[in-house]
ROTORDREN-409829 format. One record per residue (C-alpha): x, y, z; residue number from 1; chain. Coordinates in nm, 2 decimals, m for minus. Layout:
N
<atom X="X" Y="Y" Z="Z" resi="NUM" chain="A"/>
...
# end
This chain:
225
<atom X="8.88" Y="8.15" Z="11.54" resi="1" chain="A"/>
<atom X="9.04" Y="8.41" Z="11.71" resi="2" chain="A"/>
<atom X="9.14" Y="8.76" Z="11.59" resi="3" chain="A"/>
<atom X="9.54" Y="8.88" Z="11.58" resi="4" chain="A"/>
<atom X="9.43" Y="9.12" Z="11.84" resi="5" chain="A"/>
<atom X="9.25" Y="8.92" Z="12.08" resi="6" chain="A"/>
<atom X="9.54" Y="8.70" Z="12.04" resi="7" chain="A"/>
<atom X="9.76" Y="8.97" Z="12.15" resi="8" chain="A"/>
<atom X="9.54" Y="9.05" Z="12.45" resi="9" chain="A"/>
<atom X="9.59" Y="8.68" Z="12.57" resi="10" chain="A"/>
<atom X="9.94" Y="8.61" Z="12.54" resi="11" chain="A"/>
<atom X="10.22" Y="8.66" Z="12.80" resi="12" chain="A"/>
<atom X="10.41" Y="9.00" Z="12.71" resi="13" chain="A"/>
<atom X="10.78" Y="8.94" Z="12.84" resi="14" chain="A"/>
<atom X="10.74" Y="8.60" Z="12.67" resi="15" chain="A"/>
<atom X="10.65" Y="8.73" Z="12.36" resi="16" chain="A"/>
<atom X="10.93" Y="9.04" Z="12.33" resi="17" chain="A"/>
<atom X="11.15" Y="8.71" Z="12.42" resi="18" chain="A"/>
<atom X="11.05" Y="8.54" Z="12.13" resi="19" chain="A"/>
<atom X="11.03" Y="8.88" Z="11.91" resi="20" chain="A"/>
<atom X="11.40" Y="8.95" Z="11.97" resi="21" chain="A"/>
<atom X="11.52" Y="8.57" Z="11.95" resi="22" chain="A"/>
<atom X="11.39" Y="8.57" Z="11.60" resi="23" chain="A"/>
<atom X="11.46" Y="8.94" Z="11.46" resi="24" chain="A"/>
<atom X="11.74" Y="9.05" Z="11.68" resi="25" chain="A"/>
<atom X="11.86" Y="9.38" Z="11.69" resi="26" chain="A"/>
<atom X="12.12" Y="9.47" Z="11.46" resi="27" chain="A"/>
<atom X="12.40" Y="9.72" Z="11.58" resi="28" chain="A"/>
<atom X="12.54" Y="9.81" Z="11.32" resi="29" chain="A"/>
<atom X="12.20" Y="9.99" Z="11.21" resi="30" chain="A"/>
<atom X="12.20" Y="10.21" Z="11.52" resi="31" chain="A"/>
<atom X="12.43" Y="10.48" Z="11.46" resi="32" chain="A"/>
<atom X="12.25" Y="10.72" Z="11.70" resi="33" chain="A"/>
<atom X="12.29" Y="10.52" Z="11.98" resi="34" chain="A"/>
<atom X="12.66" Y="10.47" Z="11.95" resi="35" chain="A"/>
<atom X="12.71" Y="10.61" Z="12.29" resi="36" chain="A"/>
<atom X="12.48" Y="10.33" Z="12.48" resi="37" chain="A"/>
<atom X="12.60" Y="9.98" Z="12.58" resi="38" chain="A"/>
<atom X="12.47" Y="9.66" Z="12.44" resi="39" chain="A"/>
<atom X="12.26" Y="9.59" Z="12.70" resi="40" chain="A"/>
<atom X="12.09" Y="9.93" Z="12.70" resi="41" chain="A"/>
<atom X="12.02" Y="9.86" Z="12.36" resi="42" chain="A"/>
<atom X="11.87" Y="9.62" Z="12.43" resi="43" chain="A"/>
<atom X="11.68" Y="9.76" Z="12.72" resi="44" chain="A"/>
<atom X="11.57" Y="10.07" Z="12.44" resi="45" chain="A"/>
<atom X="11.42" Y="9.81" Z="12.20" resi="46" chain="A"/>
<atom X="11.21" Y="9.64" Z="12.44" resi="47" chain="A"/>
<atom X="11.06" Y="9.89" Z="12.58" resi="48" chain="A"/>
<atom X="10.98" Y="10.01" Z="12.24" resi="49" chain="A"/>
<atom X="10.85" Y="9.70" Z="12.15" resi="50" chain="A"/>
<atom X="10.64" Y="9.68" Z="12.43" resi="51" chain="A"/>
<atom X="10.47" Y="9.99" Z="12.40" resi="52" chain="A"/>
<atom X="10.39" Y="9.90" Z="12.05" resi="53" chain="A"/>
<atom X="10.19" Y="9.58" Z="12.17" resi="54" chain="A"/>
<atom X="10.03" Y="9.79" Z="12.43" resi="55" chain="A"/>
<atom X="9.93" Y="9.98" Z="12.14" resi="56" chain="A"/>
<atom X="9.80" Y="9.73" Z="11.91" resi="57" chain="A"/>
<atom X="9.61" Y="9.55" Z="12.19" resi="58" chain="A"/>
<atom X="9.39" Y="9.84" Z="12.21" resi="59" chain="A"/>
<atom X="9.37" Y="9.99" Z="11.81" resi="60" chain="A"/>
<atom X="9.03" Y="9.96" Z="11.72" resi="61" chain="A"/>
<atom X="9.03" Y="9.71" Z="11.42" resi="62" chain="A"/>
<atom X="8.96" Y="9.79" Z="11.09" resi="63" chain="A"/>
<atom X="8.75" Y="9.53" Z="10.84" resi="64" chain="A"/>
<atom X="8.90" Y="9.46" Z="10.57" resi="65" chain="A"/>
<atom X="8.73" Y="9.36" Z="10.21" resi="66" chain="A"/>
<atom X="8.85" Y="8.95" Z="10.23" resi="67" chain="A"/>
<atom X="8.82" Y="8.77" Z="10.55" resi="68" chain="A"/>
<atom X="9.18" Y="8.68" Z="10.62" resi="69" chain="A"/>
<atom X="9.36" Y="8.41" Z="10.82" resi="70" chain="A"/>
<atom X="9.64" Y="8.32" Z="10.94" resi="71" chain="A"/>
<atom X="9.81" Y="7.91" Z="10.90" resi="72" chain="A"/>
<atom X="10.09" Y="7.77" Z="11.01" resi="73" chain="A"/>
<atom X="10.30" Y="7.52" Z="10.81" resi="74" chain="A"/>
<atom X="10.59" Y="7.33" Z="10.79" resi="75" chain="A"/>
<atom X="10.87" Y="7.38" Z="10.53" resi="76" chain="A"/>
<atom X="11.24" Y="7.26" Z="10.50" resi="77" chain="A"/>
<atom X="11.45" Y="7.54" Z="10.63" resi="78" chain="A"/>
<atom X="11.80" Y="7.66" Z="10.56" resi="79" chain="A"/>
<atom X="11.96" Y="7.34" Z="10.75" resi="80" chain="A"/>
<atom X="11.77" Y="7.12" Z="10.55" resi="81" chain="A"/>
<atom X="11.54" Y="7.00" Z="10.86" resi="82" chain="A"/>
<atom X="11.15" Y="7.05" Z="10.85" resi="83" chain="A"/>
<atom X="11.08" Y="7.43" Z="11.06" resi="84" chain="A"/>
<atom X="10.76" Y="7.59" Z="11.06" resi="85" chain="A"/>
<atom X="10.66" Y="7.89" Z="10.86" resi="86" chain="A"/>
<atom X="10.33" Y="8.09" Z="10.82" resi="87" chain="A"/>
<atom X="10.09" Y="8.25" Z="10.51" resi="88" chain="A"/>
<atom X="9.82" Y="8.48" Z="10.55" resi="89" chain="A"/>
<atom X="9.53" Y="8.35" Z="10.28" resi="90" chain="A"/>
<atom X="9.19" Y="8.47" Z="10.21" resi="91" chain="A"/>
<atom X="8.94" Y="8.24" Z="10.34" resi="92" chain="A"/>
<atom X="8.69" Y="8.32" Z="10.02" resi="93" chain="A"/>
<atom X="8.92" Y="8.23" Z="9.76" resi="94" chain="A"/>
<atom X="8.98" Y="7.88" Z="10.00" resi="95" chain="A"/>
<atom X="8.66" Y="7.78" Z="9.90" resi="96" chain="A"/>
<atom X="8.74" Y="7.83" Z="9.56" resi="97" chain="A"/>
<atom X="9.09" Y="7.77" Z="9.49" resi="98" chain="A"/>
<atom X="9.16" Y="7.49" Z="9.75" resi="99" chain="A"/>
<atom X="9.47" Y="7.44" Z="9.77" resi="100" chain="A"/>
<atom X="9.61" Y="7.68" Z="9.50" resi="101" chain="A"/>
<atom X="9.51" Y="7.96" Z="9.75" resi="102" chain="A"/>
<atom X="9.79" Y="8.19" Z="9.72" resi="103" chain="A"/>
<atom X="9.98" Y="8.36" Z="10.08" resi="104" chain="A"/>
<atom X="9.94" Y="8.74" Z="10.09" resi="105" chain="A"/>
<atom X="10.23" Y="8.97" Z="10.20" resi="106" chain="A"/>
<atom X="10.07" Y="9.22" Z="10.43" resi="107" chain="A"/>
<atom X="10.39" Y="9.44" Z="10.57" resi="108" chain="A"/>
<atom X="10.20" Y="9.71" Z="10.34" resi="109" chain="A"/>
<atom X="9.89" Y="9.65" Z="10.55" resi="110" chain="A"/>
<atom X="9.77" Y="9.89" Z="10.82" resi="111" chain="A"/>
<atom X="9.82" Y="9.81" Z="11.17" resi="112" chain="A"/>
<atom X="9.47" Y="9.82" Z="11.25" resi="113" chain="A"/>
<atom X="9.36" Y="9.60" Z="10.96" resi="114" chain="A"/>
<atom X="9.65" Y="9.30" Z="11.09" resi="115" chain="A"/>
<atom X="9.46" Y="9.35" Z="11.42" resi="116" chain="A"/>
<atom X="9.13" Y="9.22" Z="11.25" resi="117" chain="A"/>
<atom X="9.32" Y="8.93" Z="11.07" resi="118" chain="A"/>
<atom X="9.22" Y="8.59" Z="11.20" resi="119" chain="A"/>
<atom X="9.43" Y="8.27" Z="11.31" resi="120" chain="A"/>
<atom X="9.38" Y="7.96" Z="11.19" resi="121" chain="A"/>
<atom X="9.22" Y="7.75" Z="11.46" resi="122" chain="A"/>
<atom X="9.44" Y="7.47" Z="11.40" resi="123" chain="A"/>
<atom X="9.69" Y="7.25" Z="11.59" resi="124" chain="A"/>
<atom X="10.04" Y="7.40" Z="11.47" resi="125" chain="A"/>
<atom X="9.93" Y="7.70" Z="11.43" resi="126" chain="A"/>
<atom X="9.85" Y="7.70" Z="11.80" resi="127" chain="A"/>
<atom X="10.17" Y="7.53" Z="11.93" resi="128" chain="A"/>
<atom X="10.39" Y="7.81" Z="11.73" resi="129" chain="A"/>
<atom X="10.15" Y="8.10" Z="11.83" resi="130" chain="A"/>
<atom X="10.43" Y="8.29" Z="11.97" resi="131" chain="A"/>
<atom X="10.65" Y="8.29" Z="11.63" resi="132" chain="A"/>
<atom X="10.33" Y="8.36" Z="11.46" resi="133" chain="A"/>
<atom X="10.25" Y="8.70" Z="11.69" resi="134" chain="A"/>
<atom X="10.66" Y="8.82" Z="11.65" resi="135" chain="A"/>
<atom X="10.66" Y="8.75" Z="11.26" resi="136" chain="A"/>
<atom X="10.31" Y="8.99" Z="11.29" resi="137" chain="A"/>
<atom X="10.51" Y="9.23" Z="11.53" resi="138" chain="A"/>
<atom X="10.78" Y="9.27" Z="11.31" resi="139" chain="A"/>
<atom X="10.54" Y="9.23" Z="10.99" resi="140" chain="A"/>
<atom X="10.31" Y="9.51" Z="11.16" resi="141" chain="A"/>
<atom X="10.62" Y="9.74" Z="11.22" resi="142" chain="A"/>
<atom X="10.84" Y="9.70" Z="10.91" resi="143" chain="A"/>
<atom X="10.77" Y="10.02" Z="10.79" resi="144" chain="A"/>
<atom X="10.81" Y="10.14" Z="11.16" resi="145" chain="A"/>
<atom X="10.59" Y="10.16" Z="11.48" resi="146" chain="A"/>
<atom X="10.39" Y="10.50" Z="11.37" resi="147" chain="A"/>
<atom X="10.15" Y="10.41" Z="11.14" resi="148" chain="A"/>
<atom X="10.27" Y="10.71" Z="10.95" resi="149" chain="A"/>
<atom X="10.53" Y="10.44" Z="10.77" resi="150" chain="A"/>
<atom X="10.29" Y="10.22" Z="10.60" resi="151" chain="A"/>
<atom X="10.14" Y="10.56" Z="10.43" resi="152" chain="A"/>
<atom X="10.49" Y="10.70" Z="10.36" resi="153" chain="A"/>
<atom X="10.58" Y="10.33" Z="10.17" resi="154" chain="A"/>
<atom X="10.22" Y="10.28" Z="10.01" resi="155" chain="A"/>
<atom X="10.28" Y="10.62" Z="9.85" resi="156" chain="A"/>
<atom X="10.62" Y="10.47" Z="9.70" resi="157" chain="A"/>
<atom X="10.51" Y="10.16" Z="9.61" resi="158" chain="A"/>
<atom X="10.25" Y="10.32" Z="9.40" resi="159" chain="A"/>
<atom X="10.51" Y="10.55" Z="9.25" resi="160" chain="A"/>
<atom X="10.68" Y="10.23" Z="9.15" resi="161" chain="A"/>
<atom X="10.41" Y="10.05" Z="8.97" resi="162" chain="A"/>
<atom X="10.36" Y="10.36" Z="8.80" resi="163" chain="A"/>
<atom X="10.74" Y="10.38" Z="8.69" resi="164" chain="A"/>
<atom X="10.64" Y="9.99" Z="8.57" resi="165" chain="A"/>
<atom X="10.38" Y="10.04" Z="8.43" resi="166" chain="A"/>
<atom X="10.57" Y="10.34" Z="8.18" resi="167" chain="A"/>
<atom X="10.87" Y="10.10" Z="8.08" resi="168" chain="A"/>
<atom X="11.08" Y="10.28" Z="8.31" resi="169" chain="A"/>
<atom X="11.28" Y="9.96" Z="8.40" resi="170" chain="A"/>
<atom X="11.57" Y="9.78" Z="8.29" resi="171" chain="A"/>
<atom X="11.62" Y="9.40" Z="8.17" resi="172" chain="A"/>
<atom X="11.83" Y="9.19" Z="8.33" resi="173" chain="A"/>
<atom X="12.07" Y="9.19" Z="8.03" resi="174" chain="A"/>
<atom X="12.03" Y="9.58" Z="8.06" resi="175" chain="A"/>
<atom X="12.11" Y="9.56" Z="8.41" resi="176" chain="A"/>
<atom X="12.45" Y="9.34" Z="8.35" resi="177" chain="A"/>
<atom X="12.56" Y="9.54" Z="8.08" resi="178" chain="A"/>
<atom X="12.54" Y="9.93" Z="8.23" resi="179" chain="A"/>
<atom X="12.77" Y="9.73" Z="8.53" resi="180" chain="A"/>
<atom X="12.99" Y="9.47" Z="8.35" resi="181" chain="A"/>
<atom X="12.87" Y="9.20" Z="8.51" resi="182" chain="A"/>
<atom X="12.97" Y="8.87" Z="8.33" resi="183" chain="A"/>
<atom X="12.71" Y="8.60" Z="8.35" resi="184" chain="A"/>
<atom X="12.91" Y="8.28" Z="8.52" resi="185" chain="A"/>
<atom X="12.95" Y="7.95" Z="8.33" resi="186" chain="A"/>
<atom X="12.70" Y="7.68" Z="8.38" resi="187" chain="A"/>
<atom X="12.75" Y="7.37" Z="8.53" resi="188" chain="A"/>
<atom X="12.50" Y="7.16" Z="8.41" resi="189" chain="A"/>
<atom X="12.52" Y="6.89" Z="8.61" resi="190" chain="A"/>
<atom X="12.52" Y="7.09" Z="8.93" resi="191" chain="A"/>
<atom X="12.22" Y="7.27" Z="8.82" resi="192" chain="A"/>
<atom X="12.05" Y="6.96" Z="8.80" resi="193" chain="A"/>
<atom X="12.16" Y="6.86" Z="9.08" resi="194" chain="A"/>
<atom X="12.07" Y="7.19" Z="9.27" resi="195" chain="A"/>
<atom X="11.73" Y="7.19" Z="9.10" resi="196" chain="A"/>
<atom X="11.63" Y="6.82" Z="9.22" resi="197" chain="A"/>
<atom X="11.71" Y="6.93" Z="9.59" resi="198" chain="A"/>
<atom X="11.52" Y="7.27" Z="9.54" resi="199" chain="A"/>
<atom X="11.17" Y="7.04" Z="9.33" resi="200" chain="A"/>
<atom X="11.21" Y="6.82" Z="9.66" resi="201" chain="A"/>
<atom X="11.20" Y="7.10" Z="9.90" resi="202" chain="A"/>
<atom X="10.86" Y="7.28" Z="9.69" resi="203" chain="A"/>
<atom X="10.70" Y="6.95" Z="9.68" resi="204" chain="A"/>
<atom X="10.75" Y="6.89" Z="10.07" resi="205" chain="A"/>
<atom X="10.64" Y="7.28" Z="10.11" resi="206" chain="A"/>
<atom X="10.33" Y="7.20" Z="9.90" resi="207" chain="A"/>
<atom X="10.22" Y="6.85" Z="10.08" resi="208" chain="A"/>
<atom X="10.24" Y="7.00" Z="10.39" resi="209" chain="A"/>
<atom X="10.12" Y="7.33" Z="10.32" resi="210" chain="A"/>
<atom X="9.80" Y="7.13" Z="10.15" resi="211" chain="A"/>
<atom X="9.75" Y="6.94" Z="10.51" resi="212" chain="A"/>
<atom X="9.73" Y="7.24" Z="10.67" resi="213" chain="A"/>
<atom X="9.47" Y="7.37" Z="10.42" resi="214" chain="A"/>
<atom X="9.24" Y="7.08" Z="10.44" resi="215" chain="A"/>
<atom X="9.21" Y="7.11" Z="10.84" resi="216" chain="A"/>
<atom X="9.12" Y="7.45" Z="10.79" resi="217" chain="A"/>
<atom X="8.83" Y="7.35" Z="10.55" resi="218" chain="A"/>
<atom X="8.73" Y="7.10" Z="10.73" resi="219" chain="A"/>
<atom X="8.70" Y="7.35" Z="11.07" resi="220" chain="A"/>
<atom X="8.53" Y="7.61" Z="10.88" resi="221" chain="A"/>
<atom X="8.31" Y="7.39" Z="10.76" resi="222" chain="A"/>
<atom X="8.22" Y="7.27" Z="11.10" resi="223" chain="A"/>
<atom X="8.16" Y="7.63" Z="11.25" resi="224" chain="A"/>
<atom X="7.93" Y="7.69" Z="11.02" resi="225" chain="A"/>
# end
């Protein structure tokens, strides 16, 4: 298996900002200090940033992290109710362990050089949709923003909020409703029946296919070995 980085270092640039801006296109209305350029120089601006943060990342030195972590691709039923593809990052340790309970990690929290040192799965679909994979880990890598400076600045709050957790220093739901006046809606029972069929289909079809994936990467790791 490859790393994220050495992954980077293979694939075609222009064809990846392509796919980076196809999937997480810019949003205008968020760019209130660039009011005075056109479109298309907006455009221009974001790729160039973009691709000086690959150039970046392609040569971060990566860092190890504690669990060996890959990345899988899978297939799930999308928005338009037809099967799309979709990833998780997993630890390959608790694999062994928790089959196909493994949970997905979030890692937007991560630091860049540690997504660098991540691994992809080497698996059929994940290799056809390699390109999604890399954006989602661009725009993933860069939530917090390009500098690595971000992730520090929003670890530092999300610490500060497990600790206000932790106190009590949170509201219920009913709390919530009643400081606003927000009025819970009527139920429809038989449209939440309904609604939950569709939504028990869609998790089992998530899970079945999400399992698949899982056992091809057992059975490859088991293989390398």
């Amino acid at each position: 298996m490859k790393s994220v980085q050495k992954w980077l270092k293979k694939l075609k640039t222009e064809r990846l900002i392509k796919e980076y801006f196809y999937k997480y296109p810019i949003n205008l209305a968020d760019l209130d200090k660039v009011q005075s350029l056109s479109v298309a120089q907006v455009r221009e601006l974001g790729e160039e940033r973009l691709r000086k943060f690959i150039k970046k990342l392609r040569h971060i030195k990566p860092k190890q992290t504690e669990h060996k972590a890959v990345f899988i691709a899978h297939k799930y039923i999308g928005e338009d109710d037809f099967p799309e593809v979709c990833f998780d990052l997993i630890h390959i340790d608790e694999l062994g362990k928790d089959g196909a309970e493994v949970p997905g990690y979030a890692y937007e929290y991560c630091k860049q050089a540690e997504i660098m040192g991540f691994l992809v799965a080497d698996l059929e679909l994940t290799r056809e949709n390699i390109y999604p994979l890399m954006a989602e880990i661009l725009y993933e890598a860069s939530f917090f923003g390009y500098d690595s400076k971000g992730v520090k600045k929003a670890n530092k709050r999300l610490k500060k909020a497990i600790k206000e957790v932790e106190e009590g220093k949170v509201i219920t739901d009913d709390e919530f409703r009643a400081k606003f006046g927000i009025k819970e809606k009527e139920r429809d029972e038989r449209a939440d029946e309904l609604s939950n069929a569709v939504i028990k289909a869609k998790f089992e079809y998530l899970k079945y296919m999400r399992d698949k994936e899982l056992e091809l990467l057992k059975a490859s790791l088991v293989q390398s070995e």
